[in-house]
N, C-alpha and C positions, 0 to 999 in steps of 0.2 A: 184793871191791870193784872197781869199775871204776877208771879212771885218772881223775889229778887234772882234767883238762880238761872229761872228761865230766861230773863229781862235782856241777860248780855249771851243769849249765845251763840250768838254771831262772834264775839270776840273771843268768847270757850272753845266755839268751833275751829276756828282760827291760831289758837294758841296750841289745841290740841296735834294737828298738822304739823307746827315748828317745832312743835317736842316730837317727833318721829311715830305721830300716830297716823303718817295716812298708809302704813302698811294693808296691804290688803290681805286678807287670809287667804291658804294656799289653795282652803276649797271654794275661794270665789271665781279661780277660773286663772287659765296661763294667759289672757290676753293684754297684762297688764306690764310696762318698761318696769325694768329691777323689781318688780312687785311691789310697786305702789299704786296706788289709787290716782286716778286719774281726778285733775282738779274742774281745768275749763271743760263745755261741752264739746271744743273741736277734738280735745284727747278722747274724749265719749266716743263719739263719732269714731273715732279710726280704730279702738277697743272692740265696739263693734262689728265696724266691716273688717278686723280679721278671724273675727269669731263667726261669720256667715259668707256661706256661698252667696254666687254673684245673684242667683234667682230671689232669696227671703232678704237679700241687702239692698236690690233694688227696689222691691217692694215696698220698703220704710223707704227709702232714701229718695222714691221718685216722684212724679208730681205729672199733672196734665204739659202736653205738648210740649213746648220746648222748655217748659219747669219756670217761664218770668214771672207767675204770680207766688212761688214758693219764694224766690232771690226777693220779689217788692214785699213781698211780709217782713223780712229782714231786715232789708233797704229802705222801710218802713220808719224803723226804730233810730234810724240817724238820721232822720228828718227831724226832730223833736231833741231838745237838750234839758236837760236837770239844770234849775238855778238853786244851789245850796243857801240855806241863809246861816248866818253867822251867830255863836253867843248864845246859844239857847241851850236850857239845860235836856237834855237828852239822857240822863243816864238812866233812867229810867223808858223803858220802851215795849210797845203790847204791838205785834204784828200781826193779832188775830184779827176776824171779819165775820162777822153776823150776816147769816143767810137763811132768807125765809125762818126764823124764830133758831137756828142750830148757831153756835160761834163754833166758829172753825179756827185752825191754832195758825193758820199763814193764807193769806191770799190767792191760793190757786189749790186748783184740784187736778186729779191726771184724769187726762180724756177719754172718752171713748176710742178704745183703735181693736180692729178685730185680729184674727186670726194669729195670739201673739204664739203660739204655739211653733208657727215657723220660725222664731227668735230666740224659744228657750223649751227646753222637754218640760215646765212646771210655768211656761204662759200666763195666763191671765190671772193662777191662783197665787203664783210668787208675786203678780204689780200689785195683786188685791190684800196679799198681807205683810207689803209692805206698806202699805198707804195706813192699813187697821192701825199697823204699830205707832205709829205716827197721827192717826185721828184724822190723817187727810183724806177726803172725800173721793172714791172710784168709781168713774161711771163705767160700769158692763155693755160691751155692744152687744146687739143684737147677734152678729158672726163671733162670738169668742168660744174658744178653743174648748169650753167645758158648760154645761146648763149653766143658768144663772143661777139657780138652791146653789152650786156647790162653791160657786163665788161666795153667796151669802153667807153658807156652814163656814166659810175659811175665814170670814172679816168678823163673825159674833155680833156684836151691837155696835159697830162702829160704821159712820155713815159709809153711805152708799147710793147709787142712784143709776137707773136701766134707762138706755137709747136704745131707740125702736126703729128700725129703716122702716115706715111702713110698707106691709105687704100687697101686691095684688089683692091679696083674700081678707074680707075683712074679720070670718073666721081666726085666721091665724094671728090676728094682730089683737083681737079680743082676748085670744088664749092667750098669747104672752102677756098683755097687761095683765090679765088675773095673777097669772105667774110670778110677774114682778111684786104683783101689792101682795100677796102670802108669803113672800120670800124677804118681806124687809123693808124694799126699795122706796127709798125717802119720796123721789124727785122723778120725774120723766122725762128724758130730754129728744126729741122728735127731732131728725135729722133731715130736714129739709133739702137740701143739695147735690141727694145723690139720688135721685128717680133711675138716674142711668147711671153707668161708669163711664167717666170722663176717657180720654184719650190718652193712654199713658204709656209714653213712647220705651220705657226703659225693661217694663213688662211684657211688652209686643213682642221686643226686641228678643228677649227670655225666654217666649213661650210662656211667661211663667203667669199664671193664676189661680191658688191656692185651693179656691173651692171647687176648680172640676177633681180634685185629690179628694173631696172632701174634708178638707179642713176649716175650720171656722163656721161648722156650722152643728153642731154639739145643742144649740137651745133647737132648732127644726127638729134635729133630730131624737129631741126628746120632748115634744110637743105634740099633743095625742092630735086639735087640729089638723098640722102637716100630718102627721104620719097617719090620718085619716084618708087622706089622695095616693096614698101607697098599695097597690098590692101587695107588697110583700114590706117588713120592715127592713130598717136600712142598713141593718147590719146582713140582711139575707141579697141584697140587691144594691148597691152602692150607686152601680150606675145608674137605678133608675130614680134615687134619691136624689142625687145629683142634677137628675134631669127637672126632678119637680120642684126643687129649689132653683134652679135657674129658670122658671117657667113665673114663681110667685116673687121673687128677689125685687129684680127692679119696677116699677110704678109709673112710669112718665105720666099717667092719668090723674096722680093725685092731686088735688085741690082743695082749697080753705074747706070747702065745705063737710071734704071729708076729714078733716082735722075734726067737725065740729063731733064727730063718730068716737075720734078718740079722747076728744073733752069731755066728754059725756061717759066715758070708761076708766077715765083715771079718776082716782079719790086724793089727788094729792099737787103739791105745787109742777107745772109743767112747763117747761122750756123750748122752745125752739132755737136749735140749731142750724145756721147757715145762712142767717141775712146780712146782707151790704147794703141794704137800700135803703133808705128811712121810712118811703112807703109802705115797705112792707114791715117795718117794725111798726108800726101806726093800723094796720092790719091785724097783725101778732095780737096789740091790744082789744082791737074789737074782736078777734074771735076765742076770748079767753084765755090767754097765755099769760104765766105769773111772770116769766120772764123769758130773755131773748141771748144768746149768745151770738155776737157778732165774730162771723168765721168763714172763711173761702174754701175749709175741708182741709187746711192744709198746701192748699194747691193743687189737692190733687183732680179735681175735676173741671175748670174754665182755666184755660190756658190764655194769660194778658188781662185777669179780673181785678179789679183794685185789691189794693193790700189790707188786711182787715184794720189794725192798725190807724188807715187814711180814712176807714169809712166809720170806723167809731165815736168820733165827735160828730157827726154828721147827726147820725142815729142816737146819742146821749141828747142831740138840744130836742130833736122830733120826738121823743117818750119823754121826755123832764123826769119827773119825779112818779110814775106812772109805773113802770117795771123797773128792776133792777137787770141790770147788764152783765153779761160775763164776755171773756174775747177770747179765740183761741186765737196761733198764727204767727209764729216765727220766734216764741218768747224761750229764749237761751238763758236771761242772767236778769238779777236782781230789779238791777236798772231798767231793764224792761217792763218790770211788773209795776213797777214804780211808774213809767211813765204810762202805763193802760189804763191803772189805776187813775191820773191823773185827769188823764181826757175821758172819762165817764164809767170807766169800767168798774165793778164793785169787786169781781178776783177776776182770775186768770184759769184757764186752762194748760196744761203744760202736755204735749204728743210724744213726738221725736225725741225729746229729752229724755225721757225716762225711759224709753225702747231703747234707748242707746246704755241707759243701766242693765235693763233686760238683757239686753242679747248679750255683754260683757261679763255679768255675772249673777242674773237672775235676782233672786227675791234682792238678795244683801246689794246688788247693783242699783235696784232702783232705790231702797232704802240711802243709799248714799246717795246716790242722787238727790233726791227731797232732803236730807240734812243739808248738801250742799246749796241748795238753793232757796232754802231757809237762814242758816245764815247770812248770805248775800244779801236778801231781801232786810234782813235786819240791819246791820252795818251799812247797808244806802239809807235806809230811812234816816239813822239816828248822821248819819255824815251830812245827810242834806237839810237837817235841822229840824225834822220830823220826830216826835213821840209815839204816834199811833199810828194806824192805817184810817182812823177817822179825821188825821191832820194833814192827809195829801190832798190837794184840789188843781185846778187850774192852774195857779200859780206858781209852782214845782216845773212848770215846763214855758220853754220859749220854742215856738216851730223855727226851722231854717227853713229860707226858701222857698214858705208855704202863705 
């Protein structure tokens, strides 16, 4: 258990608010009503989109085709109800979660997302230290805005962990995992779902795709690897960096067997990113994955794919007690985390949410953000008659309709 202070503060968090602390400071940014802080994520959300033109708001905000598997990730979560139980003492309460030998202080980590640089001039280093100050866990993508050393100089010793789009060249995917294990990086998480880029109508619609700018690709372009296929480096030649990154980026050839290339190169626990299926979490385990995060990308790549959500109990009874599960995909508020947790999930990833700190008001934005949804997670547990995050299970949820 953590200490008395920490225990309630969800209900500190909460008090603090009513006593006229959710002022937001003047340099967190104009996009906030009378200058407070924004509480739900839909105020997030619109903080956001008037802090971003319509090209880096679609960007976040869009999803494959006509966007139904972003809406059923959501539409997901009121399939499934919380049954509180009654009379139990709760004043006492620990929301941390033990992953791979690390406890972590709340059940979710913020995701991988690249290119945040289009959301805030201080991108990927303001999500990464705001996660440090907090001990929550930040996965760096492969396209983020800055190398990944300079992720790591900015977090110190506070976890962290590197997603790899793997590349055409197996060169370049060597060279980054080196990169990652000297620079820190706890965890690996292999991002299976994007071989290609899905069909994202809101982008088309825009013109808009950040990396023919060159943006979000900062670890290429300081990767001796890549910048071994260059004639010239890329600050002399943009466009033709640009070309050779679009040449090695997507993979539609990739297969298990070449996973077993990057099992064989990581020295550390390793995650795959992107499965719905059971099979292939049953797969995951035979080709040495520590663990599996069940995730659709967001939505942003199969347009009508099941909601991650639907396919996580599928996938918890097909692994048992064999990996540990993470879920990314539509997770806004406490409740949610609660109920992923419930149907097999060990934490949560959190996207969209915390971009929506990002782009509203950088570091101090996402930092509210994870306070915000730290105390949520607390005050559902100890409401639904939970002490710990090792007292959720199955029985904390009844399906509707399912």
């Amino acid at each position: 258990m953590t200490d008395a202070g920490a225990l309630n503060r969800g209900m500190q968090a909460q008090v603090a608010i009513y006593m006229g602390g959710n002022r937001a400071p003047a340099e967190a940014g104009a996009h906030f009503k009378d200058g407070r802080w924004p509480v739900s994520p839909d105020e997030w959300r619109e903080c956001a989109r008037h802090a971003l033109p319509d090209g880096p708001f679609g960007y976040l905000e869009g999803a494959a085709g006509g966007e139904e598997t972003m809406r059923e990730n959501r539409a997901a979560f009121s399939r499934w109800r919380l049954r509180p139980r009654m009379l139990r003492d709760v004043t006492q309460r620990d929301i941390s979660v033990e992953l791979k030998g690390r406890r972590l202080p709340a059940p979710f980590l913020l995701a991988p997302v690249g290119v945040q640089e289009i959301l805030h001039a201080d991108g990927d280093l303001a999500s990464a230290r705001a996660a440090a100050s907090r001990g929550v866990p930040f996965i760096t993508s492969t396209v983020s805005s800055v190398p990944m050393e300079a992720v790591a100089a900015a977090m110190g010793d506070a976890p962290r962990w590197y997603q790899l789009y793997p590349s055409r060249s197996r060169e370049i995917n060597e060279s980054m995992l080196s990169r990652a294990q000297a620079s820190g990086y706890e965890a690996l998480v292999v991002t299976l779902d994007t071989t290609m880029l899905g069909w994202r109508e809101r982008d088309l619609r825009e013109g808009y795709l950040p990396f023919l700018q060159g943006k979000g690709l900062a670890n290429y372009f300081a990767d001796p690897a890549f910048c071994a296929l260059l004639a010239r480096p890329p600050a002399e030649d943009i466009g033709a960096a640009v070309a050779a990154f679009l040449n090695v980026y997507v993979h539609p050839g990739f297969t298990w067997q070449d996973l077993r290339f990057l099992r064989e190169r990581w020295h550390g626990p390793l995650w795959l990113k992107g499965i719905t299926h059971p099979d292939d979490a049953r797969l995951a385990i035979d080709h040495g994955a520590d663990g599996v995060i069940v995730s659709n990308h967001g939505g942003r790549q199969v347009d009508g794919a099941i909601a991650a959500l639907d396919a996580l109990p599928e996938i918890a009874a097909a692994v048992g007690d064999r990996l540990p599960l993470l879920m990314d995909g539509g997770v806004r508020r406490g409740a949610d985390v609660l109920k992923a947790l419930s149907l097999g999930a060990r934490a949560v990833l959190i996207g969209r949410l915390y971009l929506y700190g990002l782009a509203a008001a950088g570091e101090a934005g996402v930092g509210r953000v994870i306070d915000n949804l730290r105390a949520d997670v607390d005050l559902t547990l100890g409401l639904c008659g939970r002490r710990s995050i090792g007292d959720v299970d199955r029985s904390l949820v009844s399906g509707i309709g399912i």
